[in-house]
C-alpha positions as CSV (number, residue, x, y, z in Angstrom):
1,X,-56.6,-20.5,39.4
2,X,-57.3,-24.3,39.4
3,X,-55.3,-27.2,40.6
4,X,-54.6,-27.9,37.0
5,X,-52.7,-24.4,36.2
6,X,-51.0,-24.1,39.7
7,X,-49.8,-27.6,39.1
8,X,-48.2,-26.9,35.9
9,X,-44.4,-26.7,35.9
10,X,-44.4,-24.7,32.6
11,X,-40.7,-24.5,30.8
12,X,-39.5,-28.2,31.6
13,X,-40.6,-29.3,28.5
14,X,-40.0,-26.2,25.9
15,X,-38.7,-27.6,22.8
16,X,-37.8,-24.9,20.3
17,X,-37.9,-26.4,17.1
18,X,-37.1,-23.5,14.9
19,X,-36.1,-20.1,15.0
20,X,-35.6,-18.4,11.9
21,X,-34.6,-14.6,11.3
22,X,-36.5,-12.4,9.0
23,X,-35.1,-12.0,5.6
24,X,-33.9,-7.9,4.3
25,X,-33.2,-6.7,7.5
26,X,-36.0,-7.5,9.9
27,X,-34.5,-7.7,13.1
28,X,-38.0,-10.3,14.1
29,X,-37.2,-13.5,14.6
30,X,-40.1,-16.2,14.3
31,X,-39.8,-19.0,16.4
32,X,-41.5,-22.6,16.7
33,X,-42.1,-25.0,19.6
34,X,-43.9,-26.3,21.4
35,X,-44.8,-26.9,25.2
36,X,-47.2,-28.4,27.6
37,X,-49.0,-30.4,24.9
38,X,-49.1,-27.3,22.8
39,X,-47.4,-25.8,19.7
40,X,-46.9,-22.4,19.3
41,X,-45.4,-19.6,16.4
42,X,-44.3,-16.2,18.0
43,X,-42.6,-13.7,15.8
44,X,-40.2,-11.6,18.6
45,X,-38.3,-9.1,18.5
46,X,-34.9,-7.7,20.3
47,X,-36.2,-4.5,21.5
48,X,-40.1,-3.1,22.1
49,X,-42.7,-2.2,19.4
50,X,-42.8,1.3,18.3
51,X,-46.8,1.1,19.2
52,X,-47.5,-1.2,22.9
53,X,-50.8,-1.8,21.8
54,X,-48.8,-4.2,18.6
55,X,-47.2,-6.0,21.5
56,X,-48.8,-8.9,23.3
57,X,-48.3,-8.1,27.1
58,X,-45.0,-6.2,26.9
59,X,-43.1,-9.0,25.9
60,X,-41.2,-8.0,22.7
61,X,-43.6,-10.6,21.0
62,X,-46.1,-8.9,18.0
63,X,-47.8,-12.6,16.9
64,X,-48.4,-15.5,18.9
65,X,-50.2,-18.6,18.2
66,X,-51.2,-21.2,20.5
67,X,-52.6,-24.6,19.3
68,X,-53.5,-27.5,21.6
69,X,-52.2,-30.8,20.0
70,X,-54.0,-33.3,21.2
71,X,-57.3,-32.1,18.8
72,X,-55.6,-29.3,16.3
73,X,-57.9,-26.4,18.3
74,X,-56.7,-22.8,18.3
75,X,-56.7,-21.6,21.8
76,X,-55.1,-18.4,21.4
77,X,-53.9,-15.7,18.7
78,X,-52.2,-12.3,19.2
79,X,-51.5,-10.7,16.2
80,X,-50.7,-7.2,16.7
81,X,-53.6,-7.3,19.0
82,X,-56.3,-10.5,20.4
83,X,-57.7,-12.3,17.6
84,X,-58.7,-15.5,20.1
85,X,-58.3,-14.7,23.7
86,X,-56.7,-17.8,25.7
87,X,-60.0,-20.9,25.6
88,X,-58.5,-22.2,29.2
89,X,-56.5,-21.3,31.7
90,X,-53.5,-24.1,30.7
91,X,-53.6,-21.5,27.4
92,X,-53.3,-18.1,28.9
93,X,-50.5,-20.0,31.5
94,X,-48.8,-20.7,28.5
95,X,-49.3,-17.7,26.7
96,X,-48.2,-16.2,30.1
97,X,-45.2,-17.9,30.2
98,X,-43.9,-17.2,26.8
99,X,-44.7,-13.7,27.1
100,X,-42.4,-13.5,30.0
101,X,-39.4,-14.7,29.3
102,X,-39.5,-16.0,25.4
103,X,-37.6,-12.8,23.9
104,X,-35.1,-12.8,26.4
105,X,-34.0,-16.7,26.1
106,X,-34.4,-15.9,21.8
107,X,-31.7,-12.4,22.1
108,X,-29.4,-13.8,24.7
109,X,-25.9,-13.0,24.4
C-alpha cells in the first residue's frame, strides 16, 4: 500500500444520508453516504446471501457503488458480482471498509 491509503483514517467522516428499507417484505436495506470524498449506495442485508458468490466480500452487502466526487467517476460496482473493480487503492480502502463493518452498524440493536 501507498502513503496515501495507510494514511487514511477511513470512518471519521461517514455520513449516512439515507437508509431506506425495502418495500413488501424485503428484509435489504439500501443505504446512502458518503465518505472520504466519495458517495456510495449499498443495498445490505441482516443475515448472509443464500449464494456467497451474490455477496461482495462476505459482508452481508449484494450492490455497492462507489463514485468519487470530486469528477462524478465510478470507481467501483458490485452488483451481485464485480461489474468495475476498485480504479485505486483510496477505492478498494473504501470498499474495504464498508464491507467490513457497514451491515453491522445498519442491524445494530
Amino acid at each position: 500500500m501507498t502513503n496515501e491509503t495507510t494514511d487514511l483514517d477511513l470512518g471519521d467522516d461517514l455520513v449516512i444520508t439515507k437508509a431506506l428499507r425495502q418495500p413488501a417484505g424485503g428484509s435489504g436495506t439500501w443505504v446512502r453516504g458518503r465518505l472520504h470524498g466519495h458517495r456510495f449506495d449499498a443495498l445490505v442485508f441482516p443475515g448472509h446471501a443464500e449464494n456467497a458468490d451474490w455477496e461482495f466480500a462476505d459482508s452481508q452487502i449484494s450492490k455497492l457503488w462507489i463514485q468519487r466526487i470530486a469528477d462524478k467517476q465510478t470507481v467501483f460496482n458490485w452488483d451481485r458480482g464485480m461489474d468495475i473493480p476498485a480504479a485505486d487503492e483510496v477505492a478498494g480502502a473504501i470498499a474495504d471498509f464498508l464491507a467490513g463493518g457497514l451491515a453491522d452498524y445498519i442491524f445494530a440493536d
